[in-house]
N, C-alpha and C positions, 0 to 999 in steps of 0.2 A: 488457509485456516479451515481443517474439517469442522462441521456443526457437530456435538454434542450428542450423547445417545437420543436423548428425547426431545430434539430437534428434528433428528432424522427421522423419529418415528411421526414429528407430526407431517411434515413434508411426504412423507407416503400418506398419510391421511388426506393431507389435503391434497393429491394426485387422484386420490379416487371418488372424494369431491370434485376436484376438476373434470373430471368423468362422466359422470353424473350429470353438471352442468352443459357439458360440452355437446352430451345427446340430446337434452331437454331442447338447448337453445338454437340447433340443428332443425329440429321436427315440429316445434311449437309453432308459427305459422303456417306450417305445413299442413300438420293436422286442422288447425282454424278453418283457414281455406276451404279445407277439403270438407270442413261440415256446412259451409254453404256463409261463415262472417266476412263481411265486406272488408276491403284493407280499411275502411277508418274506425270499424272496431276491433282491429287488429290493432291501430292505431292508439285508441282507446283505453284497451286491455294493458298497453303496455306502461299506461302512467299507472294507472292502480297498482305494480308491479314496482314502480318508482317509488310512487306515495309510503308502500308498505317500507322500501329502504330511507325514504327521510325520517319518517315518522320513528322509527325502532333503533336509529341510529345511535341516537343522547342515549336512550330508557337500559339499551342494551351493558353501559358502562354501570348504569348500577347495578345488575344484575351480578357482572364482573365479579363486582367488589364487596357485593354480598353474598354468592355464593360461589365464590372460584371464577377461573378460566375456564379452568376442565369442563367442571358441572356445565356453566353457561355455552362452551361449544357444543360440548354431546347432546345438552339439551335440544339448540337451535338445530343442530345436524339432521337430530333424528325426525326434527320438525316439519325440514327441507325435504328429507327424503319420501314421507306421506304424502308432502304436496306435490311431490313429482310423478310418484304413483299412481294418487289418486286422479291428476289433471286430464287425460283421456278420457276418464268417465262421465263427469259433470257435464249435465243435460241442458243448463240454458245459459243467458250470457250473462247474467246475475251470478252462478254459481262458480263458474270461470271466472268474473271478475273478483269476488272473496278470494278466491284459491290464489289469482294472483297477486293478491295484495300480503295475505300470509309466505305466499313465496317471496315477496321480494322481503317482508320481515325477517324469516327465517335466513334467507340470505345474507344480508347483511348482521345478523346475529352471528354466523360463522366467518365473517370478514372483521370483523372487530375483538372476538374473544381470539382466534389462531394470530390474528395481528399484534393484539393485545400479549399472550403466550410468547407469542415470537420475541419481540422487543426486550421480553423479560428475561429471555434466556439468552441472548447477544450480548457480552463486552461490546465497552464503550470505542475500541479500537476496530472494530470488525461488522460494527450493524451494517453499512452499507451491503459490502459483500454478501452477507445472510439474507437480509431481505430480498436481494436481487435472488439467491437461491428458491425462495421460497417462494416467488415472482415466478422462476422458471417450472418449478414442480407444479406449480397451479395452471400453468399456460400450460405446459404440457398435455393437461387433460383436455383443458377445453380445445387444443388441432386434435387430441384423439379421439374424442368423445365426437365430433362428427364425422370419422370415419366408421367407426363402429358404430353408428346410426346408419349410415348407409346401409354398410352390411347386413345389418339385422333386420332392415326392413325388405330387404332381397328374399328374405327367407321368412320371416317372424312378419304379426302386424305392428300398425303403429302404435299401437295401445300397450301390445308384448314390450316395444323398443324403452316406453315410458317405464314401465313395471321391473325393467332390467336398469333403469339410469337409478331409480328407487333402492334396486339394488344394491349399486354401486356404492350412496349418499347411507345405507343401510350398514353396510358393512364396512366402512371409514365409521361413522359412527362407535360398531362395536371395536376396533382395530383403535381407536383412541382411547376409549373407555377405560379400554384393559390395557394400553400397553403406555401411556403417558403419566408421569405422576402425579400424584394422592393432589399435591397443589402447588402453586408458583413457585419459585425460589426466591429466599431473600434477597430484597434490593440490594449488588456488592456482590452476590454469591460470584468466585471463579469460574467463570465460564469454560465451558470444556471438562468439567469433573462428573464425574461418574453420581458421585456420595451427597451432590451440596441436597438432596432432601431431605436427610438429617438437620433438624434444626430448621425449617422453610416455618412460611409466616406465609399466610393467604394473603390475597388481593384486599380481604377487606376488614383488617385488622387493624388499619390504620387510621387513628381519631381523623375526623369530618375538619374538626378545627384547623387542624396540621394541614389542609391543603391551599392552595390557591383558587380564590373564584373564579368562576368558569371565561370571565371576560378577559383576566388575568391571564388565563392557559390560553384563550382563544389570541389574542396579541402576541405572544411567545412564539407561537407556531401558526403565523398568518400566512410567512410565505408557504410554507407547507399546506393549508389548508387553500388558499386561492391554486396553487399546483393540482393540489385533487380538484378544484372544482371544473380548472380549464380544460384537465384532463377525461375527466365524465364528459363534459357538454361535448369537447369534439371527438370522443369516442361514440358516444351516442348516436350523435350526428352525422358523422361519417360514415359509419356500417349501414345506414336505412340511404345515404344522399349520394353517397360518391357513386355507387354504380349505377345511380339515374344519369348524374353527370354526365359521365362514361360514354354510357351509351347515346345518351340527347345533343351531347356537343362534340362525341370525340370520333363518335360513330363504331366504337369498339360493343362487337358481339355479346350479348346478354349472358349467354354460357361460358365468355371468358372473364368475365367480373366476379366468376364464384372463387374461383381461386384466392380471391385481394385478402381476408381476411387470414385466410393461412398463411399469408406472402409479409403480413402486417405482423402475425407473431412470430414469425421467424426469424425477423429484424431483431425483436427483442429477444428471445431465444438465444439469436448469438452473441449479441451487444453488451445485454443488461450486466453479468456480470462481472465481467470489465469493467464499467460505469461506475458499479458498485467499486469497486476493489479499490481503484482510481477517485474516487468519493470519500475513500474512508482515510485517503493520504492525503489529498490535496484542498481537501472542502466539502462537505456537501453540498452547499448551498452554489457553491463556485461552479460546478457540476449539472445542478440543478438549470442551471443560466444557457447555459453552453447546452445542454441538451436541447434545453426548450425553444433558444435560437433556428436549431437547427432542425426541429422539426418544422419551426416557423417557414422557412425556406423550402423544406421539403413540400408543405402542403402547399404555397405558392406556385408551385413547380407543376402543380396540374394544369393549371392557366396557361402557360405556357408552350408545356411541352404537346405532343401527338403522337407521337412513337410508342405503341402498346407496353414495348419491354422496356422502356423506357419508362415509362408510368409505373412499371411492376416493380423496377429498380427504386422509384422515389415510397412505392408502396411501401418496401421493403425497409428504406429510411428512414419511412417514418415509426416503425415500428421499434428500433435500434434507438432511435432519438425518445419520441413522446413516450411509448411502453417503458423507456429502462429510465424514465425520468421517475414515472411513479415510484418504484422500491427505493430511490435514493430519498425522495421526498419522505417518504414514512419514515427511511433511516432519523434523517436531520429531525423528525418530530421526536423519535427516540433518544433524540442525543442532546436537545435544549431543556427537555422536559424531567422531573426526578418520577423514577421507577413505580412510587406511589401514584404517581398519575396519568402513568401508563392509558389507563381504562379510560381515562375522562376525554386524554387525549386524542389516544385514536378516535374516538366517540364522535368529537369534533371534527375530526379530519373525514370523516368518514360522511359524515352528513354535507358536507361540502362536496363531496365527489358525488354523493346519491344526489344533491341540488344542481349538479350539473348535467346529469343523467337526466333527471326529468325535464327541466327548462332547456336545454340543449335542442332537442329533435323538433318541438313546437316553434321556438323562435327562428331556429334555421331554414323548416320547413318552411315558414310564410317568406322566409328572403328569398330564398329557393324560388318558387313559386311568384311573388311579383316582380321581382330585380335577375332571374336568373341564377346556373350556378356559377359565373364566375363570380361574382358578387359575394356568393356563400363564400368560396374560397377566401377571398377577399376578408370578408368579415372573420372567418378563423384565424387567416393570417392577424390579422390585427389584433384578437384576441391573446394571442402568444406571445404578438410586441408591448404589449400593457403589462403580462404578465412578466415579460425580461426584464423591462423598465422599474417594474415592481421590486424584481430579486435586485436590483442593481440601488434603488432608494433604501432597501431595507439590508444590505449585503451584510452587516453586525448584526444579524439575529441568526447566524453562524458559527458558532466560538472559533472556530477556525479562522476567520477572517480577524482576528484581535491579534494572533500570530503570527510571528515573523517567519516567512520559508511555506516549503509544502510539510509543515511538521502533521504528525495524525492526530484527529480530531479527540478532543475527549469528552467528554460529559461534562454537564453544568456544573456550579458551585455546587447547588445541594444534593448531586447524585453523586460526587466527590466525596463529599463530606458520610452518606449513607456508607460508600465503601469501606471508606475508614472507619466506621465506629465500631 
């Protein structure tokens, strides 16, 4: 199934946001360091940067829905792209800590309205697959965006590198502005049509009355929203721990642990959308299990094993398993939930992956540090066996799972019902 014109335009958008991000989060302790901050205000820095993605998580779905997708990502994009600009220049750790706090707002502003966007323009046959799409154009920036920070700092300073990632979030910016449409398509529109903006209806057109409350939506898409959470905390987690690990217990070289992060999207890169395609026939949620198992396993496997490419192999795994677990998870929240509630939804979903991202690296950190890491291991494993146990108690919050066979998933009653009127 090809995405749709203005699908495809925003998937190039969000590539040069991934760009963007990819040099930012390449150079940013780098630069720190290099102005004389200690790692625990590096430390520090990086929950203010958290704080700002819990905080702006919910506030960003009304935004949504009262003035567009569109509005509300160009808005946040352009927002991102200042904060990236301006961050090499702020002179004390007061002034870096605001910036990082509007960065991680601004951030997750653009992860909720392109999420929100996306959902909106996928058939109820095909989210998996799309998401998983929009999962790879987004990773793609962030393995390129720190290549092209290397290079640029070869040549350029690191202040020039920021000013060019600015760039990047600069010009996705204008390149969405102008080239995605006026506003959402109606809940139902034919996916894959050139025309459905004829006759579209914004995000937030629709009476306040007519929705479900928020604890309502939150229950609906619980396994989705614990998926994002486990998925932050051991993302978090793992890019600051594993290659202490590595190097404390495995005796593997400092300068070969740079690679794991490239080795982790690559996994997903080739996987996800498979996962996805395979999600959108047999389950999501069915899918969802099966991935998270197996990254369970995978990250057990450092305990274990000793063998460098062996390690890089399980790196690899994990990235094909936990990375292509998250686009099915947003699928399944797109696919319990009706179209109107899109915005609220991701909102939710989203504040639970930003609350894993911040509690993640602090709780880990002190296991880390008094129990060792196998222990951490340990504890993530376990993490992902609570979360299978989860998908396996709640497996009817699936529509898929009501169905006999691998039949393909459809949308709830009342986003059925939107279609047809």
């Amino acid at each position: 199934m090809r995405p749709d014109l203005h699908l495809s335009r925003l998937f190039r958008g969000t590539f040069l946001f991934g760009l963007a991000c990819g040099i930012s989060i390449a150079l940013t302790s780098l630069h720190l360091d290099a102005q004389g901050y200690s790692k625990q205000d590096i430390g520090t820095l990086a929950i203010f940067f958290a704080s700002g993605l819990v905080l702006f998580a919910i506030p960003v779905g009304f935004f949504i829905r009262k003035f567009t997708g569109k509005r509300t990502l160009t808005t946040v994009m352009l927002g991102y792209a200042l904060c990236v600009a301006a961050f090499p220049f702020m002179p004390s750790y007061g002034s870096i800590a605001a910036l990082r706090f509007f960065d991680g707002l601004f951030s997750v502003g653009v992860w909720v309205s392109s999420e929100t966007l996306l959902l909106f323009r996928t058939d109820k046959k095909h989210k998996a697959h799309l998401t998983s799409l929009y999962a790879i154009w987004l990773s793609s920036g962030y393995v390129i965006g720190p290549i092209l920070a290397k290079g640029i700092t070869q040549v350029l300073s690191v202040q020039s590198a920021f000013l060019i990632a600015g760039a990047f979030a600069l010009a996705s910016t204008l390149y969405l502005g102008l080239r995605l449409p006026k506003d959402a398509p109606l809940p139902g529109a034919v996916h894959g049509s050139d025309d459905i903006e004829e006759g579209e209806k914004t995000l937030g057109e629709v009476s306040e009355s007519e929705r479900p409350s928020s604890l309502t939506l939150l229950w609906r898409i619980k396994t989705s929203c614990f998926g994002a959470y486990a998925y932050g905390y051991f993302q978090a987690s793992l890019v600051l721990f594993l290659p202490l690990f590595l190097i404390e217990s495995k005796g593997i070289p400092r300068e070969d642990t740079i690679i794991l992060p490239g080795l982790f999207c690559l996994g997903m890169l080739t996987f996800s959308n498979l996962a996805g395609r395979v999600a959108d026939r047999v389950g999501h949620l069915r899918i969802v299990r099966l991935l998270s198992f197996g990254g369970m396993l995978c990250t057990l496997g450092f305990v274990f094993l000793d063998s460098y490419w062996l390690m890089c192999g399980i790196v690899v795994g994990a990235g094909a398993t936990l990375a292509s677990m998250s686009p099915v998870a947003l699928a399944l929240t797109g696919v319990v939930t009706h179209p109107r509630d899109y915005s609220r939804a991701n909102s939710i979903y989203n504040v639970f992956y930003a609350s894993g991202m911040l509690m993640g690296p602090p709780i880990v950190g002190i296991i880390f540090k008094r129990y060792g890491g196998e222990m951490m291991l340990y504890h993530l494993g376990a993490l992902w066996a609570v979360f299978v146990l989860f998908t396996m108690v709640f497996f009817q919050d699936d529509p898929a799972s009501r169905r006999q066979g691998a039949a393909p998933v459809t949308a709830s009653p009342e986003a059925e019902a939107a279609a047809g009127s």
